[in-house]
Wavefront OBJ file of the C-alpha trace (Angstrom):
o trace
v -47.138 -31.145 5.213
v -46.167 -33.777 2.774
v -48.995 -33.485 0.850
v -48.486 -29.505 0.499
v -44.604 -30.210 -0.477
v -45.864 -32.915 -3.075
v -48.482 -30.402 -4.273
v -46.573 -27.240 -4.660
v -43.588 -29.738 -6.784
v -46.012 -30.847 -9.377
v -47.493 -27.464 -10.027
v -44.346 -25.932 -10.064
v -43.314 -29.176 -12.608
v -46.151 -28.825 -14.781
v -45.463 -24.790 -14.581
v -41.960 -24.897 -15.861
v -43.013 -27.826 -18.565
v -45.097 -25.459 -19.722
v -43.381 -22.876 -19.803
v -40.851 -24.197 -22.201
v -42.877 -25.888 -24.126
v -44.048 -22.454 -25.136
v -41.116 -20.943 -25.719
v -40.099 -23.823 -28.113
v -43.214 -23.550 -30.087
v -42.496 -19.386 -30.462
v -38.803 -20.508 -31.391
v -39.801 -22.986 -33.723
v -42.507 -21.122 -35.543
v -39.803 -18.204 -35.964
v -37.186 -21.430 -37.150
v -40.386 -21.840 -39.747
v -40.562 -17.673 -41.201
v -36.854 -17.669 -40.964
v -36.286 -20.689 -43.352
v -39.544 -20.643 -45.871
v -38.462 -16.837 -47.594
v -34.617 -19.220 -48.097
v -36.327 -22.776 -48.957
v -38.768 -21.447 -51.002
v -37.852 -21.977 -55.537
v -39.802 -20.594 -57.912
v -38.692 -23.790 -60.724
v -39.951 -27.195 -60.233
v -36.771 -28.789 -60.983
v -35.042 -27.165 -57.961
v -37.897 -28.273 -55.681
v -36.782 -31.246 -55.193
v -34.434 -30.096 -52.914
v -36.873 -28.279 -51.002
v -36.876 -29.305 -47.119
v -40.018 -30.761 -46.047
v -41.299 -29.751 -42.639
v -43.711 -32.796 -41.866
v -47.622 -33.505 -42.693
v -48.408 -36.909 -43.403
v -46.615 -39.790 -45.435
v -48.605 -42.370 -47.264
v -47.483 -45.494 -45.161
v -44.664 -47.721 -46.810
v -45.764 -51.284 -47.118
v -42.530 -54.021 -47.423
v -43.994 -57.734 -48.112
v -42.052 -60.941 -48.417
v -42.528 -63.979 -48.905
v -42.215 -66.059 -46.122
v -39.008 -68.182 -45.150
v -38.648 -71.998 -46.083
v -39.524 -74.709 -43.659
v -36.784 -76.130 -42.414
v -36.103 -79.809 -43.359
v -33.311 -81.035 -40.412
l 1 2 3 4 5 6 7 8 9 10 11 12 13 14 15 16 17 18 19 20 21 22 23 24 25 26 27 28 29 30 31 32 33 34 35 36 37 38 39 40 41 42 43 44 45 46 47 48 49 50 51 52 53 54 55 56 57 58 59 60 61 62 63 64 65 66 67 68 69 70 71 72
């Protein structure tokens, strides 16, 4: 009977995981119409400000040089 209980909580916890992961995908994909007709400019100088809604980056790369011994 434990294994039923067990059974029937992780369906029901993958169900309702589902579940809103759909309806946050439908939300945000209406979030997405909603705001491209405002965000989008038709001058290249006002794109700048245009909000960017991911993709990818070219990776940042920081190097420095590395720290002084230490002479005590």
């Amino acid at each position: 009977m434990r294994g039923l209980t067990l059974l029937i909580a992780t369906i029901l916890t993958f169900g309702y995981g589902f579940a809103a992961q759909a309806a946050m995908t439908v939300d945000r994909a209406a979030t997405f119409r909603r705001l491209a007709a405002a965000v989008d400019t038709a001058s290249p100088a006002e794109d700048a400000n245009r909000v960017w809604y991911g993709g990818m980056l070219a990776p940042v790369t920081v190097e420095a040089p590395p720290p002084d011994k230490c002479t005590i």
